[in-house]
Each structure stands twice: as structure tokens, then as C-alpha cells.
N, C-alpha and C positions, 0 to 999 in steps of 0.2 A: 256693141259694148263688149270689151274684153272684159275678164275677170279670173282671178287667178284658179289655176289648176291645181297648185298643191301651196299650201302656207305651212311653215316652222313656225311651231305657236312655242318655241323655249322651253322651260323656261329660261327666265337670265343667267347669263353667266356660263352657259356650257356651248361654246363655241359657234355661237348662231352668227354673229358677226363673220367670222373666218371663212364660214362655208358659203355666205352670202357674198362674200371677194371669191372664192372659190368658181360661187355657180356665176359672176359676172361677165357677161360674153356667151352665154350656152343657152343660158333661158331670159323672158323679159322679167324685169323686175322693175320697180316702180321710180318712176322718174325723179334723182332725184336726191332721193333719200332712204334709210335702209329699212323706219320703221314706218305708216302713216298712222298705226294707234286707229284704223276704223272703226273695226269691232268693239274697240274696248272705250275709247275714248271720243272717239269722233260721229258718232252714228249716226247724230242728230243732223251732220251735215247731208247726209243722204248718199244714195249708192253710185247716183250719177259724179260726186263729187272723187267717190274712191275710184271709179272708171276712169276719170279723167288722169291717174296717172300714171295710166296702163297705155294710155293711149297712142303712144309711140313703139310698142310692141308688134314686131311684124309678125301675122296672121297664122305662120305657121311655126311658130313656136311656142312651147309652152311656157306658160307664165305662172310666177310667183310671188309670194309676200315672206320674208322671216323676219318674226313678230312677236318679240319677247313676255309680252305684256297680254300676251291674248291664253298663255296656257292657265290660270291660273284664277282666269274670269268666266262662268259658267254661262256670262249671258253674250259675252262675245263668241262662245262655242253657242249656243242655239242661233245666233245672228249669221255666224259663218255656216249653220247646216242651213239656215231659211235658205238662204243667197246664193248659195253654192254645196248643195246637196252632196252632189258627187268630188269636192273638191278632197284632195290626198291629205293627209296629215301628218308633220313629222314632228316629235316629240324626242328632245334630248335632256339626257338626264344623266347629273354629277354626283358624285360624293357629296352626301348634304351639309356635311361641315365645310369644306375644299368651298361649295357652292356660295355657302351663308359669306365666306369671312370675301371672298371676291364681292358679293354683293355688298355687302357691311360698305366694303372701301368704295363703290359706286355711291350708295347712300349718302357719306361720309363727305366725297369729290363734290356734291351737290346742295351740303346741306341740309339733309331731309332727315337728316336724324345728328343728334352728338351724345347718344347714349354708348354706352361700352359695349363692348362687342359681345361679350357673355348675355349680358340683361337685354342687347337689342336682339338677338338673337332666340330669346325667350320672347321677347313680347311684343317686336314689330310685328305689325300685320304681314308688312308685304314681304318677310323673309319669312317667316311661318307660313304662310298660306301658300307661297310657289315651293315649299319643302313640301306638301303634299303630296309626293309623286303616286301614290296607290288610288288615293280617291279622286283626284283628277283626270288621271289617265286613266280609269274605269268611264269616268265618265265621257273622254272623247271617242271610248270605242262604242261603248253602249249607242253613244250620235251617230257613227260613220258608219260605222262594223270595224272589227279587228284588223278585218283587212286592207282597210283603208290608213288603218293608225302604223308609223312607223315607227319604233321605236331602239332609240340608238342613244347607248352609253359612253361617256366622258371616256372614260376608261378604256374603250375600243378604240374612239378615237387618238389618245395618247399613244396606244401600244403600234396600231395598223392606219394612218391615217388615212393611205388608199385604199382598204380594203373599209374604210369608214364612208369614202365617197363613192365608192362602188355600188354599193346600198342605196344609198342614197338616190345617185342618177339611174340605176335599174329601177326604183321605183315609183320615179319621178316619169319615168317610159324617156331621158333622152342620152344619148352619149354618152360612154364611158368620158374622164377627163381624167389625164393623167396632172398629178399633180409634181412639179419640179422637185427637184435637189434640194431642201431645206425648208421647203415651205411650212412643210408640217411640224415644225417646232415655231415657226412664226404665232407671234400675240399681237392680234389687231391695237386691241386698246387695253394694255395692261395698266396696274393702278399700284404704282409702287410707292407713291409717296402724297398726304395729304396736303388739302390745301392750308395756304396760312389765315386765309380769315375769311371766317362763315360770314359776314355780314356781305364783304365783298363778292364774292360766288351770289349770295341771292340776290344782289343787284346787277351781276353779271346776268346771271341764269334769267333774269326776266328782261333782257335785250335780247339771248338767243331766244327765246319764247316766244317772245314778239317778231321775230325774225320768220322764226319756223311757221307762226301761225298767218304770215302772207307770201309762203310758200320763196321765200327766201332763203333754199333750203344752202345751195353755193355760197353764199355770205355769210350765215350761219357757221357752215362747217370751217370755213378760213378765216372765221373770225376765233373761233375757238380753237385752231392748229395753229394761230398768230404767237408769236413771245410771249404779249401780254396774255392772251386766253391760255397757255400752259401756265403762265405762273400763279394766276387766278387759280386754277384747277390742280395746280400739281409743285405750288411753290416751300409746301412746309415740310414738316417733317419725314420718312421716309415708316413706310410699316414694317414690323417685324412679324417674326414668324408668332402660330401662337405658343403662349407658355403652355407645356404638359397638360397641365390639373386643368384649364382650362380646356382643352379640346380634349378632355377625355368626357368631362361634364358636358360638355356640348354632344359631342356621340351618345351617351347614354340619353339625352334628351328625345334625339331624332333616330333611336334606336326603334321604336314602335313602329315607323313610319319605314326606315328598311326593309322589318321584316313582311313590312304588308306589301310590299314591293314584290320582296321576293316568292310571297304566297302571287301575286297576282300574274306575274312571267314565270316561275315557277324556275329561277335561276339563283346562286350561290353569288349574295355580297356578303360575304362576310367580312372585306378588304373596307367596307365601308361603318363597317361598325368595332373596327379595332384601332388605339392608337398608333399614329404613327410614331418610328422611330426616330426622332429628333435628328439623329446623324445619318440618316438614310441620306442619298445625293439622286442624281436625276434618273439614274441608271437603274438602283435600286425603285422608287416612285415608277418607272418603265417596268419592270420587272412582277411589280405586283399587279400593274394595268393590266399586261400581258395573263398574267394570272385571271385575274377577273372575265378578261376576253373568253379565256380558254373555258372558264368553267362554264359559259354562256353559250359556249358557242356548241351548243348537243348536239344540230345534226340540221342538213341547212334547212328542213322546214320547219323545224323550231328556233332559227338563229333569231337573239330578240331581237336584232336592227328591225326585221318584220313581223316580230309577233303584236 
């Protein structure tokens, strides 16, 4: 029985997808598909069941899961320490506003929510509780040890993208990879624009469902990259940025929650708790990453990709 060696337990939205195309070809990952939800969702199927989709992984490589839905659930972290004691951990973490309003539009693409982005953002569960980055991530070290938890900012990743995977596969114990000429501005699955009608998505949403759950995961994914599955999912209107007063209210909200972050790596966001500049451009947004990077990066056995 194979099982995984290190899993990305996300949370959502900070480039778990990218680095999961990234590490494809280097290490095994699960047949198939990018997430299988065991820990969190599936458990009841049993461990023989998550084995089997490792089971095409040859013997001397190391294998993985990133698994957006496992950072955030305390009982798929005691599932994953029972199962895989020594298994690595990698933990990436955004700007919790930047985070929320990407996750909002996932939300949103799905129908799982049609509250406004302010008020969902205050009282969804599941965008509140994957904003815990201080009490969560206390708790997957307190499980593994410190040294087992990896821990790597949005932020590093925007300014150093190679020096984000570098981290990553040294700690992973395989292969440097270098990554191409533009990769690293690549967006797997960006969410730029809503769909036009929620009833349609949740009757879409429960064909891929049904799909996914007889591991028809190839039909799934091309039925939803089909014309029709983008127009479902990405036919209405397009999103804007947000308004000012609103994302200044939203920082001050997830303002407690930075700084216990930063009591806990013991590193300077303050880039995550100031507004931004509405007319900043990419280069600026780059330039404060870069900043963020820098003030984290104290000296390399305190770099937080490893702390």
C-alpha cells in the first residue's frame, strides 16, 4: 500500500493548484484528480479506498496529495497524523482579504453562497474558518512538530516563484525543478467572471458530482472545460475590483487574525493589513510581495517556507 509522503493541506486559494501542475511528473500524485477530499470528506470510504489512487505510483518516488479542504478541518489533521504519522506538511498562506474575495468568486461559480462579499465574508463558515491561519497552523505543528510543517507565503510565491519551489522540493527531499519562462505568472483556474444562473450551476454541479463520485474523474473535468460547462460556470457578469471602504472594513476585520500570525512565525505583514492602493498595477502589487518576502526572510533557519 502506497500513501502519501507529504500533502498540501491549503488552504484554498493560495496556489495549491499551480504547484500541484508544477510538481506533475516529479513525484506520484493521485490518479486522476487533484483533490480526493479523504480526510476531510471521504473517510468513511476507508484507507484502502484512498490507496487505490496512489496505486499507479512507482515505488521509488515520492508521493503526494494537495488538498485544499484538509487545512481547515482538525479532524482530517488527526486522520492524516493516525495514517501517516511521519507524513510532511505544507501549508500556504495569502493575504486574507486577496484570499476571501478569490474564494467568494469560487463560492459564487458554485452556488454555495449569493450573499455579498462584505457580509459573506463576515459570516460564511468556510471563508472564516480557512482565515484562521494562527490557530490552525498551531495546530498542524503541535501534530507533526514544527519541523515537519512547511510553511510558505502567497507573497513569496508572487515576488520569487523559483525560489518558492525550491522550498518546497528540498523539503519534499526530491529534485530541484526549474520552472520555464512565464510560468510563474500563470493562473490555473482564475474566476473572473460570474455565472448567469444559480439554479443552472446547481443542476450542473450535481452531474459533475455524480461524475466524480464513480471516479469519472476524465469526463468530469471535459465536461466542465466543454463551451457549455464554461458558460454554466463563467457565463455572467465579470467581477470588479473591490470598492475602497469595503476592503478596508474587511482588513480591519481579519486584522486579529494577522497579527496572531505574525506573533506565531514571528515575521512582519503588515502589507496584509494596510489598504491597497487602487491604482497600484502589477509591478507595484510585485514590489510589496517582494517586500513581504524580504522581511521574512531573517536568516535561512528561520526562513518561514520552513518554519
Amino acid at each position: 500500500m502506497r500513501l502519501p509522503d507529504f500533502i498540501a493541506v491549503g488552504p484554498p486559494r493560495t496556489a495549491t493548484t499551480w504547484l500541484h501542475e508544477v510538481l506533475k511528473g516529479h513525484v506520484g500524485l493521485p490518479l486522476d484528480i487533484k483533490e480526493t477530499d479523504f480526510f476531510s470528506k471521504h473517510y468513511d470510504k476507508g484507507i484502502d479506498w484512498y490507496a487505490d489512487y496512489f496505486r499507479h505510483c512507482p515505488p521509488a518516488i515520492k508521493i503526494g496529495e494537495l488538498c485544499a479542504t484538509y487545512f481547515a478541518s482538525p479532524e482530517a489533521r488527526e486522520r492524516i497524523a493516525r495514517h501517516l504519522p511521519e507524513c510532511r506538511i505544507i501549508c500556504t498562506l495569502r493575504d486574507p482579504v486577496d484570499r476571501s474575495y478569490s474564494f467568494y468568486r469560487l463560492l459564487r461559480r458554485h452556488a454555495w453562497t449569493k450573499l455579498p462579499f462584505e457580509e459573506a465574508a463576515a459570516k460564511h463558515r468556510e471563508i472564516r474558518e480557512q482565515n484562521r491561519y494562527a490557530f490552525h497552523l498551531a495546530g498542524w505543528q503541535r501534530q507533526f512538530g514544527a519541523d515537519h510543517v512547511l510553511v510558505g507565503l502567497y507573497d513569496d510565491f508572487e515576488a520569487d516563484a523559483q525560489a518558492f519551489v525550491d522550498r518546497v522540493t528540498a523539503f519534499v527531499g526530491i529534485d530541484r525543478i526549474v520552472i520555464p519562462p512565464g510560468r510563474a505568472f500563470e493562473r490555473v483556474h482564475p474566476i473572473e467572471t460570474a455565472p448567469p444562473s444559480r439554479r443552472l450551476v446547481r443542476a450542473t454541479r450535481q452531474i459533475i458530482t455524480w461524475m466524480h463520485s464513480r471516479r469519472m474523474h476524465r469526463a468530469a473535468i471535459r465536461f466542465r472545460k466543454s463551451a457549455l460547462g464554461r458558460f454554466v460556470y463563467e457565463g455572467g457578469r465579470p467581477y470588479g475590483p473591490l470598492a475602497p471602504d469595503v476592503e478596508a472594513r474587511v482588513r480591519e476585520l481579519y486584522r486579529p487574525e494577522v497579527e496572531a500570525l505574525e506573533e506565531l512565525l514571528a515575521i512582519d505583514l503588515s502589507a496584509w493589513k494596510k489598504p491597497r492602493d487602487p491604482q497600484a498595477g502589477h509591478s507595484d502589487k510585485r514590489k510589496a510581495a517582494m517586500s513581504v518576502a524580504r522581511a521574512t526572510s531573517l536568516d535561512d533557519l528561520r526562513d518561514p517556507i520552513f518554519k
